[in-house]
DSSP file (Angstrom, degrees, kcal/mol; ACC not computed):
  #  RESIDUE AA STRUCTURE BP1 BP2  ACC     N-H-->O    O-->H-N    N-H-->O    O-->H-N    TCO  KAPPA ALPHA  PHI   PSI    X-CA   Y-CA   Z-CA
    1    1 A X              0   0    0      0, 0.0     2,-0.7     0, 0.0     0, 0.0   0.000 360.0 360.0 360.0 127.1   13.6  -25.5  -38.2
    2    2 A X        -     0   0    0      2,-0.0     2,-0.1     0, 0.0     0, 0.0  -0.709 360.0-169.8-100.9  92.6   14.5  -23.1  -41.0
    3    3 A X        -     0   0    0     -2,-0.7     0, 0.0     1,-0.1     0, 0.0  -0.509  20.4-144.7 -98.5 178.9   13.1  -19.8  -40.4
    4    4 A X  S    S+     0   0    0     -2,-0.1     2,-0.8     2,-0.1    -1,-0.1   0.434  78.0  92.8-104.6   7.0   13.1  -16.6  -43.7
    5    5 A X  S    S-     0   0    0      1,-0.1     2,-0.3     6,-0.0    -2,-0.0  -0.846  88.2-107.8 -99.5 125.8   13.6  -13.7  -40.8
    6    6 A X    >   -     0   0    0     -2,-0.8     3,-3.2     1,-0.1     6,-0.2  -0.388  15.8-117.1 -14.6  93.4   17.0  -12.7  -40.1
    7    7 A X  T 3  S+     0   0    0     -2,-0.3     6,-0.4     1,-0.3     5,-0.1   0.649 123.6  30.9 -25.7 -60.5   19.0  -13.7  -36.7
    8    8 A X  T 3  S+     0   0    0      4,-0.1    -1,-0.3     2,-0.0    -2,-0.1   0.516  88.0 127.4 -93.4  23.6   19.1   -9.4  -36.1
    9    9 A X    <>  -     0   0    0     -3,-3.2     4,-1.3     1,-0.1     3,-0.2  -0.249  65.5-129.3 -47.2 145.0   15.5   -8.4  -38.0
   10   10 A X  H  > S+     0   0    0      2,-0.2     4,-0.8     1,-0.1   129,-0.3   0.417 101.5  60.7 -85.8   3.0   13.7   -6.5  -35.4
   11   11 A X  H  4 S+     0   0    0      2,-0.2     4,-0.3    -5,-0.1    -1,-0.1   0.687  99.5  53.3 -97.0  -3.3   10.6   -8.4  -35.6
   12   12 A X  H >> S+     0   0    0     -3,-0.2     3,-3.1     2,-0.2     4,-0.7   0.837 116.2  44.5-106.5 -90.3   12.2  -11.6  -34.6
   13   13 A X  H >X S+     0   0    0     -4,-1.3     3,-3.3    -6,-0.4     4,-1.7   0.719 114.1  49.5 -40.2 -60.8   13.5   -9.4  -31.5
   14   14 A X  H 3X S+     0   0    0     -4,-0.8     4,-2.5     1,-0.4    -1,-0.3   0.824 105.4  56.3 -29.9 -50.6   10.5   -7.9  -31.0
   15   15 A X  H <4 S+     0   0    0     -3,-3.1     4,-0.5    -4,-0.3    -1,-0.4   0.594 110.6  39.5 -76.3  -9.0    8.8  -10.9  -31.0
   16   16 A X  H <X S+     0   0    0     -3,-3.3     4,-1.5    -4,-0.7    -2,-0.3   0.347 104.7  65.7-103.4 -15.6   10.7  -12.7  -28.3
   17   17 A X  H  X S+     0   0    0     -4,-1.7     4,-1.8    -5,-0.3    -2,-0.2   0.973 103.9  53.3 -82.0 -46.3   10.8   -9.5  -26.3
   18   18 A X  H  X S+     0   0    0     -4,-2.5     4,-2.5     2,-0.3    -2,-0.2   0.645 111.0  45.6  -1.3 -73.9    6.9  -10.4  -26.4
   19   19 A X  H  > S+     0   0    0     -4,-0.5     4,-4.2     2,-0.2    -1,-0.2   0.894 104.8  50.8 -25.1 -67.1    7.3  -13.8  -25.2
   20   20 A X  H  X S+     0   0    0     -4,-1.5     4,-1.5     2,-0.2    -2,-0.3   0.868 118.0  46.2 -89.4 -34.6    9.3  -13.4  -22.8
   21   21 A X  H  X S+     0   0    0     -4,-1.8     4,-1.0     2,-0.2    -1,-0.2   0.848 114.2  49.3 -22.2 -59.0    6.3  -10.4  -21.7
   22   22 A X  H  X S+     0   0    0     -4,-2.5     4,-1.2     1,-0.2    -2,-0.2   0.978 107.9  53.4 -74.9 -62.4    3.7  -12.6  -22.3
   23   23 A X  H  X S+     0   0    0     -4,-4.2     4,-2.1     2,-0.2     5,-0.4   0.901 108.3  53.2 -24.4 -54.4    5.4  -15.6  -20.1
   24   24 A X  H >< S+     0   0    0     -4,-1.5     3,-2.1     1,-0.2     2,-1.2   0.606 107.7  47.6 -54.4-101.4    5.8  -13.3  -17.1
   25   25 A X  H 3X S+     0   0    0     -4,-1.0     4,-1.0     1,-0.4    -1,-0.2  -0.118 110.0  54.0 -47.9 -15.3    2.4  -12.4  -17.1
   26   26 A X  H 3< S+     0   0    0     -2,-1.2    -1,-0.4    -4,-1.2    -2,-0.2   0.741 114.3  36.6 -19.3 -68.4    1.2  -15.8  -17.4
   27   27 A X  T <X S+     0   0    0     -3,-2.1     4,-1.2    -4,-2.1    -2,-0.2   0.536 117.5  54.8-100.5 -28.5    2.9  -17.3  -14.7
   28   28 A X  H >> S+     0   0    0     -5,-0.4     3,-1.1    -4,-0.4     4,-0.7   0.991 116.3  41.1 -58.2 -66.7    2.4  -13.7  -12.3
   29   29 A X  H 3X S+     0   0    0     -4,-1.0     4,-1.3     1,-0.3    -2,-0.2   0.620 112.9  50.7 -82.8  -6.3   -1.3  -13.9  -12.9
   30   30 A X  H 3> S+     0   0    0      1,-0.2     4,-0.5     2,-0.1    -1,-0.3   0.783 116.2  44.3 -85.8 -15.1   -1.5  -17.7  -12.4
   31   31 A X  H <X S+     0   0    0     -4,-1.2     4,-1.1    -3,-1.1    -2,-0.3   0.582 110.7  54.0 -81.2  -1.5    0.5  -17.0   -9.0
   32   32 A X  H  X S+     0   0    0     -4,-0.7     4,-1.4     2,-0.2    -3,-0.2   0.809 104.2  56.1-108.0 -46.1   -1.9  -13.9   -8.2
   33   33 A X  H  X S+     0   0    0     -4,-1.3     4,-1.7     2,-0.3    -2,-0.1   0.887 106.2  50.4 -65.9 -29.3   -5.0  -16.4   -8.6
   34   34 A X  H  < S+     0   0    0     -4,-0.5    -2,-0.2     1,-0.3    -1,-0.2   0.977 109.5  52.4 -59.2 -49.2   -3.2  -18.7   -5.8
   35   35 A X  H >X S+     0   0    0     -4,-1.1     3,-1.6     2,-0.2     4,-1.0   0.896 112.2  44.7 -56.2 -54.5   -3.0  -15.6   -3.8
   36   36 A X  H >X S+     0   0    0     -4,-1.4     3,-2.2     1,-0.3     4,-1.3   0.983 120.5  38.7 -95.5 -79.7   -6.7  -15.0   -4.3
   37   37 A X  H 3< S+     0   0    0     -4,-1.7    -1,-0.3     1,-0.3    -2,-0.2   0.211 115.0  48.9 -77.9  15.8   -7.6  -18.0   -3.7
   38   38 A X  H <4 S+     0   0    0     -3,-1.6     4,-0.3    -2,-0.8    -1,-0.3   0.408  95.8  74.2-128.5  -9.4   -5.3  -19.0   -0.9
   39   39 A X  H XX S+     0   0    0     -3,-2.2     4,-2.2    -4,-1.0     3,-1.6   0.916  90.8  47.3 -65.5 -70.0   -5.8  -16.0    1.2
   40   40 A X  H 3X S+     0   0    0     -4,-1.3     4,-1.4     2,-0.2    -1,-0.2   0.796 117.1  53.1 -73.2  -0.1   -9.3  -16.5    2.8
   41   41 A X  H 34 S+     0   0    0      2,-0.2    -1,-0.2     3,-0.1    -2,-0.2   0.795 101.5  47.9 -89.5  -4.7   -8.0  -20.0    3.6
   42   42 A X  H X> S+     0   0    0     -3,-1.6     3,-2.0    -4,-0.3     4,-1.0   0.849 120.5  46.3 -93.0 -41.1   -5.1  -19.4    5.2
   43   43 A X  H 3X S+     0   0    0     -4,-2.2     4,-0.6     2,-0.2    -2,-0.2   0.759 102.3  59.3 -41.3 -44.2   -7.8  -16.9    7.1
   44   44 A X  H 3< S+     0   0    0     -4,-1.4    -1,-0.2     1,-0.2    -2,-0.1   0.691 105.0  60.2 -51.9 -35.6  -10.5  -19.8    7.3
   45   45 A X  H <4 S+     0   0    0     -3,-2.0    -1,-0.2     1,-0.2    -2,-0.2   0.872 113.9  37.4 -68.1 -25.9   -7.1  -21.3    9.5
   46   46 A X  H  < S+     0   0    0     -4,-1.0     2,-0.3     1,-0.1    -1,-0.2   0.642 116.2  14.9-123.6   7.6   -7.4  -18.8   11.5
   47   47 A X     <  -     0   0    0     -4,-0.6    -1,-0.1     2,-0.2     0, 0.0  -0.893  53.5-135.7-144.2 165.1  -10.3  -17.2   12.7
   48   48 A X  S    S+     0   0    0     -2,-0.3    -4,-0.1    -3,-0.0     3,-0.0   0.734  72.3 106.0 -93.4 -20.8  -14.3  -18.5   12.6
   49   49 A X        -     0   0    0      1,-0.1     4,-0.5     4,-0.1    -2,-0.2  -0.201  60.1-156.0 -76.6 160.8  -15.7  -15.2   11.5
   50   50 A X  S > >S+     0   0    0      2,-0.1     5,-0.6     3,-0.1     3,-0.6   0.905  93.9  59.6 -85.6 -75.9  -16.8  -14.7    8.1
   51   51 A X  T 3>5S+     0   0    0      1,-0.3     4,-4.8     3,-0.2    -1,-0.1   0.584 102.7  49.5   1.0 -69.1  -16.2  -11.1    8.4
   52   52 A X  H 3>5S+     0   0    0      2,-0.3     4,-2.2     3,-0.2    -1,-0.3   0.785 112.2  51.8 -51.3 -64.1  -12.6  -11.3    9.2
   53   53 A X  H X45S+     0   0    0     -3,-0.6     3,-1.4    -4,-0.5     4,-0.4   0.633 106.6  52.5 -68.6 -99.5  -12.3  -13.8    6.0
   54   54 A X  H >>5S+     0   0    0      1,-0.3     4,-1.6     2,-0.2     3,-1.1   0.676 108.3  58.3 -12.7 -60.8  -14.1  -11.2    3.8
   55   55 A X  H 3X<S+     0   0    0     -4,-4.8     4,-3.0    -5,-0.6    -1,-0.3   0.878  98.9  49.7 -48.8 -55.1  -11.4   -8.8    5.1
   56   56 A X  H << S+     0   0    0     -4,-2.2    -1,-0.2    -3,-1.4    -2,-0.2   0.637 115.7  44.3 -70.1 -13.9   -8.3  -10.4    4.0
   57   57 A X  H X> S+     0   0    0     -3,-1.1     3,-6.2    -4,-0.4     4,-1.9   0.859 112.3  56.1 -67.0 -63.7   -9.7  -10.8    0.3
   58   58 A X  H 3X S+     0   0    0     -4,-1.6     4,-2.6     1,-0.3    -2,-0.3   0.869 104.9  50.5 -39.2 -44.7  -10.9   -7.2    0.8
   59   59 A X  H 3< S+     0   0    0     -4,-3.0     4,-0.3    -5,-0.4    -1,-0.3   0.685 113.0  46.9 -73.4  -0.9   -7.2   -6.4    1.6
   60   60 A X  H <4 S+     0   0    0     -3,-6.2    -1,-0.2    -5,-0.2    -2,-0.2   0.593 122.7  32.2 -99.0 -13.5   -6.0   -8.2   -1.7
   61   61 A X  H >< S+     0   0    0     -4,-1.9     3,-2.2    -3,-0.3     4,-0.2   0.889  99.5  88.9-103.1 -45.1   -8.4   -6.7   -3.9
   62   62 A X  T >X S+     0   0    0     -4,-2.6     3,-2.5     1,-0.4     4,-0.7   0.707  82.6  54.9 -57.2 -56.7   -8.6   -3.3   -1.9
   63   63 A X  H 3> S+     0   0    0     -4,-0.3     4,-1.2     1,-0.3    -1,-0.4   0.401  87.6  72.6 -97.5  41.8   -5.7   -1.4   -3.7
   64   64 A X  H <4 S+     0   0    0     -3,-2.2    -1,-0.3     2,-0.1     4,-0.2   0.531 107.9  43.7 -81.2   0.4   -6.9   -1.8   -7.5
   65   65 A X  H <4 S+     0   0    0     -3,-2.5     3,-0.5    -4,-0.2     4,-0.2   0.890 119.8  41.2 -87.7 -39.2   -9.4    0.7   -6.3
   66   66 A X  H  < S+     0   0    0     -4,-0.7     4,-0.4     1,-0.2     3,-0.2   0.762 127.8  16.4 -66.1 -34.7   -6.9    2.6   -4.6
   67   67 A X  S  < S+     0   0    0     -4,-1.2    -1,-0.2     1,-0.1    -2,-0.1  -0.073  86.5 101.5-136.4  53.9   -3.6    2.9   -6.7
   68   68 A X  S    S+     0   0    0     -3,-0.5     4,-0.2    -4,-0.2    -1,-0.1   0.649  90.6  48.3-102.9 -13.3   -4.6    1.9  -10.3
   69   69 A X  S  > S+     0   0    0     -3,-0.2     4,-0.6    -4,-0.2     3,-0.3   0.826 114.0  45.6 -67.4 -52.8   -4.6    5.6  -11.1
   70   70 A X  H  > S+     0   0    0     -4,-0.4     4,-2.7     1,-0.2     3,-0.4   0.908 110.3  55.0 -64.7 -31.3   -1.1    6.2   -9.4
   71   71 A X  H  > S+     0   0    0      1,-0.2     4,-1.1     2,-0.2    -1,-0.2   0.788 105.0  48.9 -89.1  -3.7    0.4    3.3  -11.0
   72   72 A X  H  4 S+     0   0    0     -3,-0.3    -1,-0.2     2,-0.2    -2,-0.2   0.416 110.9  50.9 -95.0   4.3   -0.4    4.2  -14.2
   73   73 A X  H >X S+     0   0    0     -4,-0.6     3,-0.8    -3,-0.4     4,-0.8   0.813 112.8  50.0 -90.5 -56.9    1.0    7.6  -13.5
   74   74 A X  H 3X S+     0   0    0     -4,-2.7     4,-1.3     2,-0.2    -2,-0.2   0.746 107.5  49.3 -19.8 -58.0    4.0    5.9  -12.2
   75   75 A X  H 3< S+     0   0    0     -4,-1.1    -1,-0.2    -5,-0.2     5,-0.1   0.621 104.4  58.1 -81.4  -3.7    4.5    3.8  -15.1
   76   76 A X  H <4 S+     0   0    0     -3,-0.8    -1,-0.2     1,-0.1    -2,-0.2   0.821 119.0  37.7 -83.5 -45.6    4.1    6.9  -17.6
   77   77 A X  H  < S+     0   0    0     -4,-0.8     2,-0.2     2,-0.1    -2,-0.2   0.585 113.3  47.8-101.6  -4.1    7.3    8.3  -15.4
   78   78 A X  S  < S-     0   0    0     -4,-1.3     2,-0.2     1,-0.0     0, 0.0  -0.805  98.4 -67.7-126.4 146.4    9.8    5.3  -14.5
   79   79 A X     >  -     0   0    0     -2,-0.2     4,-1.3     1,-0.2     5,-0.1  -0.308  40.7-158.5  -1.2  91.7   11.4    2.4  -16.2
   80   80 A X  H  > S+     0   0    0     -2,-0.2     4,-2.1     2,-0.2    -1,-0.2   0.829  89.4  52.5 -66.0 -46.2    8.7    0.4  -17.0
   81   81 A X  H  > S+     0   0    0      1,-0.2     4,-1.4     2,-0.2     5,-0.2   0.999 112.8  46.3 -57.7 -68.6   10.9   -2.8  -17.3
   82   82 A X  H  > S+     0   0    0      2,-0.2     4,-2.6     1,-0.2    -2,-0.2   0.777 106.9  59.2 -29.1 -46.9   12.4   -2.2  -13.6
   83   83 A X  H  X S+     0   0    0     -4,-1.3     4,-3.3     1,-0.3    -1,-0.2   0.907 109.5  40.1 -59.0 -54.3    9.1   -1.5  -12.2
   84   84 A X  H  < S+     0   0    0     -4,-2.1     4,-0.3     2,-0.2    -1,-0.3   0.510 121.1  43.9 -92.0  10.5    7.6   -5.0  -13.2
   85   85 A X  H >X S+     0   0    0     -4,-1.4     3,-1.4    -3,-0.2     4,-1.1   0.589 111.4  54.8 -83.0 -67.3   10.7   -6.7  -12.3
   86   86 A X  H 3X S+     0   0    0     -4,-2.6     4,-2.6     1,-0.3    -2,-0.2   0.804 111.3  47.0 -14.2 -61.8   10.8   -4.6   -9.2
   87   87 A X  H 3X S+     0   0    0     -4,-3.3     4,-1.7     1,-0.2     5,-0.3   0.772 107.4  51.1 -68.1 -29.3    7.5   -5.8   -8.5
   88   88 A X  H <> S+     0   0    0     -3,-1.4     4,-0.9    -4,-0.3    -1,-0.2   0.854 105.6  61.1 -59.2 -40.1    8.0   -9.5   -9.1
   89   89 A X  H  X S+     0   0    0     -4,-1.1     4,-2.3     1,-0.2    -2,-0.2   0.967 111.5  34.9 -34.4 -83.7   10.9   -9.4   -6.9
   90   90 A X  H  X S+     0   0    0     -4,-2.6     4,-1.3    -5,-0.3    -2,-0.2   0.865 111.7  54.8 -49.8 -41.6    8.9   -8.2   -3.8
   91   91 A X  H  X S+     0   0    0     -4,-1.7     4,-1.1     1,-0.2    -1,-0.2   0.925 116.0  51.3 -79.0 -32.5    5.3  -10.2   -4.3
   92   92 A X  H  < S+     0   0    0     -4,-0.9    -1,-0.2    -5,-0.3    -2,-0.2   0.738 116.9  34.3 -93.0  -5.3    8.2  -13.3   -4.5
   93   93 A X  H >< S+     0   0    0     -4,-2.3     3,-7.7    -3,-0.1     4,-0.2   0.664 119.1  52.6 -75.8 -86.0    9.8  -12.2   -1.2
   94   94 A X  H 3X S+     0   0    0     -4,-1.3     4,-2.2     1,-0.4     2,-0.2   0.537 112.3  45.4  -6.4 -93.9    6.6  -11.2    0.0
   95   95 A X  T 3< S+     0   0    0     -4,-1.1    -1,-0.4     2,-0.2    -3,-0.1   0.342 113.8  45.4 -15.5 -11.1    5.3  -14.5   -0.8
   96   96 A X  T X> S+     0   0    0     -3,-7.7     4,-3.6    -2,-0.2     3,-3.2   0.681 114.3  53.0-104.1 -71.1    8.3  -16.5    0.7
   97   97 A X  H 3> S+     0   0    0      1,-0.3     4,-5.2    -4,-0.2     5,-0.3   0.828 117.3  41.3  -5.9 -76.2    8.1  -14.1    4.0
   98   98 A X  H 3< S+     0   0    0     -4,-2.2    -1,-0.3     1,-0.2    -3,-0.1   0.256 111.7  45.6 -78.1  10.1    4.6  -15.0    4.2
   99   99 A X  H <> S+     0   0    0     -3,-3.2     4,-2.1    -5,-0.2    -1,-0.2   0.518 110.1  64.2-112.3 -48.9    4.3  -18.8    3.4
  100  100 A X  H >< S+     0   0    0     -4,-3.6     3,-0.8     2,-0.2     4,-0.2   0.976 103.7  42.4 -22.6 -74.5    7.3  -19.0    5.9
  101  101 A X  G ><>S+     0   0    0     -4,-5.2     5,-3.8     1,-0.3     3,-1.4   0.910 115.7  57.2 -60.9 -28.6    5.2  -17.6    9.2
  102  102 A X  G >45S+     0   0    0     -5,-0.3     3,-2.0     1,-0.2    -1,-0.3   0.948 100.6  46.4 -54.4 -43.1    2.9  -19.6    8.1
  103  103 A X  G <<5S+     0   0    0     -4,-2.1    -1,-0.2    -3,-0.8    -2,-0.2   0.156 115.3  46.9 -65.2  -9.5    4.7  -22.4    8.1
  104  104 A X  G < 5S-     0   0    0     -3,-1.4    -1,-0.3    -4,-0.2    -2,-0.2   0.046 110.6-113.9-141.6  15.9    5.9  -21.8   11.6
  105  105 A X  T < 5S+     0   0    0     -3,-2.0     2,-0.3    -5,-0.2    -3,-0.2   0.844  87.4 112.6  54.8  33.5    2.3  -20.8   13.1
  106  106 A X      < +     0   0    0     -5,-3.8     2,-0.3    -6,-0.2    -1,-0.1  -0.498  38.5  99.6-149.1  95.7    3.5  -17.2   13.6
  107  107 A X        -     0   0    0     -2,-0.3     2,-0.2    -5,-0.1     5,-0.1  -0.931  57.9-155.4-149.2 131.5    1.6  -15.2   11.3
  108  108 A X    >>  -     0   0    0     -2,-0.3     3,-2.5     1,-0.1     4,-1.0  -0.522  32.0 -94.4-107.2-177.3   -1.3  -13.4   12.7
  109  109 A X  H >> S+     0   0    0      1,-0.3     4,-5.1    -2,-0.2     3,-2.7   0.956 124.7  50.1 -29.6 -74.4   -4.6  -12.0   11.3
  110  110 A X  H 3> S+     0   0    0      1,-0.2     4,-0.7     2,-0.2    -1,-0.3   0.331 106.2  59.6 -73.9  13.0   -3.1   -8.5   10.7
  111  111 A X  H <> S+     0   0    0     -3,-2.5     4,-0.7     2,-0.1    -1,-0.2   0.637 103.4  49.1-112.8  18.0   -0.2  -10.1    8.9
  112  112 A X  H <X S+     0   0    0     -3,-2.7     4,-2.6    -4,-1.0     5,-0.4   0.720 109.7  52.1 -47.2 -57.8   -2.4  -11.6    6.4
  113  113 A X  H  X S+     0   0    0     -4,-5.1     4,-1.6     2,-0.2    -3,-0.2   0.985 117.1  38.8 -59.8 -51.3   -4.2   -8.3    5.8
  114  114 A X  H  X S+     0   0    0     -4,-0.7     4,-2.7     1,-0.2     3,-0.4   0.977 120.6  44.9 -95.6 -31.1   -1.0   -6.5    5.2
  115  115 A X  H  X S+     0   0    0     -4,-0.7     4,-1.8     2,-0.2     5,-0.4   0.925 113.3  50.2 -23.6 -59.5    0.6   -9.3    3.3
  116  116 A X  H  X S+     0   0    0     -4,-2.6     4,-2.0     2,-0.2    -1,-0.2   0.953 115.7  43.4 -59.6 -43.0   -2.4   -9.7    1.5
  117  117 A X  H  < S+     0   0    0     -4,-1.6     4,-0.5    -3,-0.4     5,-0.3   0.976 112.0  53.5 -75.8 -56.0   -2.4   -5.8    0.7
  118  118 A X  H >X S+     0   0    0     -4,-2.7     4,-3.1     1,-0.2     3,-2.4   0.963 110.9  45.3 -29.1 -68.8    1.0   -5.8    0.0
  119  119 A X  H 3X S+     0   0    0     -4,-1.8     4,-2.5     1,-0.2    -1,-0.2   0.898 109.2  50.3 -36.1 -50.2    0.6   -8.5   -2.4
  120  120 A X  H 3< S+     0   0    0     -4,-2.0    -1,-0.2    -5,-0.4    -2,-0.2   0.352 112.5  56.7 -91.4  20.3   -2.6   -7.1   -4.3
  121  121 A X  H X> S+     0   0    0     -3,-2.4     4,-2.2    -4,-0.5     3,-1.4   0.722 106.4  49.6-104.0 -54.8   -0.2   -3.2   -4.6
  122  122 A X  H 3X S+     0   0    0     -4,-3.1     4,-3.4     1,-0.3    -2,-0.2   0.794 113.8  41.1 -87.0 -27.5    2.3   -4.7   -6.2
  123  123 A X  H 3X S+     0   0    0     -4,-2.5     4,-0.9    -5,-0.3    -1,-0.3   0.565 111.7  54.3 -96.4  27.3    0.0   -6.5   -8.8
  124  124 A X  H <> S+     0   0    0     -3,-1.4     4,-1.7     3,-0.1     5,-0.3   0.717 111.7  45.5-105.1 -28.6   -2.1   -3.7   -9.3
  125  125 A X  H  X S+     0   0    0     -4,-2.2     4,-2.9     3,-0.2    -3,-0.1   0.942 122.4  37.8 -75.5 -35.4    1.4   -1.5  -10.2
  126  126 A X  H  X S+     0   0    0     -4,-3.4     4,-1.0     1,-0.2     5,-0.3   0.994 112.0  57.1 -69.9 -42.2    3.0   -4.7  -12.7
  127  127 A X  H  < S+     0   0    0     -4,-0.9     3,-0.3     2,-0.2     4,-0.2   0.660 109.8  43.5 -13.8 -66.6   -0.4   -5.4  -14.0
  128  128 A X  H  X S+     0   0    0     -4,-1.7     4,-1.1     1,-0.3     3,-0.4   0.796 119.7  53.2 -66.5 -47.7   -0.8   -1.3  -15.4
  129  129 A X  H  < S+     0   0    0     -4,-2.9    -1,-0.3    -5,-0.3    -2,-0.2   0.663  91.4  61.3  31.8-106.6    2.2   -1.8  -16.3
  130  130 A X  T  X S+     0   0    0     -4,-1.0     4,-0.8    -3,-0.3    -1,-0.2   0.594 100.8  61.7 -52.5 -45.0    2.3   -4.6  -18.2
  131  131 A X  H >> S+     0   0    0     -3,-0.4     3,-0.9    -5,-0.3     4,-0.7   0.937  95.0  51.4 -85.4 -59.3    0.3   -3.1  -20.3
  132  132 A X  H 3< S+     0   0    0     -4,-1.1     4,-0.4     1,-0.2    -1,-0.3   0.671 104.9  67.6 -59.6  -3.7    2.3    0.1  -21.6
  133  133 A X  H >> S+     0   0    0      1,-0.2     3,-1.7     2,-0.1     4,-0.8   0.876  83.8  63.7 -89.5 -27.5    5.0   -2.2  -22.3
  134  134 A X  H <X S+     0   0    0     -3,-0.9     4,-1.1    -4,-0.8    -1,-0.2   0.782  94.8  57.5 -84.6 -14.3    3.6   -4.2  -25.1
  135  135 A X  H 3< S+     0   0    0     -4,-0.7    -1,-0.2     2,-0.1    -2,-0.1   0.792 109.1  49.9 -82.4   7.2    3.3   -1.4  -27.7
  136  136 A X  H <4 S+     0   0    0     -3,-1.7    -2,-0.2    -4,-0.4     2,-0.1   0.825 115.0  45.6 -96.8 -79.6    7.4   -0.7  -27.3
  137  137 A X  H  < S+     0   0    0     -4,-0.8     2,-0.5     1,-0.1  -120,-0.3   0.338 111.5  61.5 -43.8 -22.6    7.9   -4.2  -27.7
  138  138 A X  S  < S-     0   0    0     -4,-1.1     4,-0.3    -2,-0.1     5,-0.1  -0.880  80.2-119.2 -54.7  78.4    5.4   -4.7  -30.9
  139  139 A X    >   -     0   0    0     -2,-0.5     3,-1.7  -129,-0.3     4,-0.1  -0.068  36.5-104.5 -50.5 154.7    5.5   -3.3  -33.9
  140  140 A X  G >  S+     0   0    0      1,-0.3     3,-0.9     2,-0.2     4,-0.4   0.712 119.1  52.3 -40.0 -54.0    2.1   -0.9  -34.9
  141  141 A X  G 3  S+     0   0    0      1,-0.2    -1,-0.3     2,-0.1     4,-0.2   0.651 112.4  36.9 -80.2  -0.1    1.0   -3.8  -37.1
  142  142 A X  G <> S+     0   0    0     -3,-1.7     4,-2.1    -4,-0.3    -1,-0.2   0.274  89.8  99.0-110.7   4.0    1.1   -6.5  -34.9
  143  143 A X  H <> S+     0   0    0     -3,-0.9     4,-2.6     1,-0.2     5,-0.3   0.853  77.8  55.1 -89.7 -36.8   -0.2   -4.3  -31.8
  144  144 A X  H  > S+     0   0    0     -4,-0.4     4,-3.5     2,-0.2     5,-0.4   0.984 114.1  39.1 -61.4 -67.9   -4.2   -5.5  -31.9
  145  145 A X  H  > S+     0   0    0      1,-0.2     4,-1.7     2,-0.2    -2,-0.2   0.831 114.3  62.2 -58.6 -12.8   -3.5   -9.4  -31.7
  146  146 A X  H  < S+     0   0    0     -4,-2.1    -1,-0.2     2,-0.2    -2,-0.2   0.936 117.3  29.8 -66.2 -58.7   -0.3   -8.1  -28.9
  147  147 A X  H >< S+     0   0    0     -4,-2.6     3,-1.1     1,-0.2    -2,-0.2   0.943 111.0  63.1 -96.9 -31.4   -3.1   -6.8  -26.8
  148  148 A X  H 3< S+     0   0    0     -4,-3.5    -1,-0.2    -5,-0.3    -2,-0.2   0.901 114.4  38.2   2.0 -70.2   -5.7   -9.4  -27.9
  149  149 A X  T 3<        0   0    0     -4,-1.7    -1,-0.2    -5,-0.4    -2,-0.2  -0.081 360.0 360.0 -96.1  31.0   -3.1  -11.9  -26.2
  150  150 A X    <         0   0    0     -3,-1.1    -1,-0.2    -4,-0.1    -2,-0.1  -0.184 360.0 360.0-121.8 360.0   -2.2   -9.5  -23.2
């Protein structure tokens, strides 16, 4: 395949930087719906109350009300790139940690809920993110269909 842009153009980087943006963030938010949706069942396992399931969504969901302000204060003042690696790193410990105890019956209520909180902190900081990163990878004319596909 023959392409007319130039191995160092900066729209050909750009455009892979993009990618490879758009890939995380794919494969984060198709693992973050597994988390949604794998939380009140691992809950379901373990208590009858409904109440008790309603918490442990509540604790995943809980901090985009609480830190969607800070992490986008945060992401103004740090490495942006580090930050969502940073954060991928942990939600995929986090995630190993916590499929582990499961996996060995010794995980208890409260270490869903703070699993479950952890988890939903860490995508509320790559998420906001995420998002200031795609106009440094985009050039200004490409930047609508960038966040379009974002």
């Amino acid at each position: 395949m023959h392409s007319d842009t130039p191995p160092g153009d900066p729209t050909t980087v750009s455009t892979r930087n993009f990618n490879a943006l758009w890939a995380g963030a794919a494969i984060t938010n198709l693992a973050d719906g597994v988390v949604k949706l794998t939380v009140p069942l691992v809950a379901v396992s373990m208590t009858n109350s409904p109440a008790l399931v309603a918490g442990a969504t509540l604790a995943n969901t809980l901090p985009w009300l609480l830190f969607a302000l800070p992490a986008g204060a945060l992401a103004d003042r740090v490495d942006r790139r580090r930050l969502i690696m940073t954060m991928a790193a942990a939600r995929a410990l986090l995630l190993a940690v916590l499929v582990g105890a499961v996996l060995v019956d010794a995980l208890p209520l409260a270490g869903l809920y703070a699993g479950a909180l952890l988890l939903g902190t860490a995508e509320v900081f790559a998420d906001t993110t995420r998002m200031s990163v795609v106009p440094m990878v985009i050039p200004r004319s490409r930047m609508e269909s960038a966040f379009a596909k974002s």
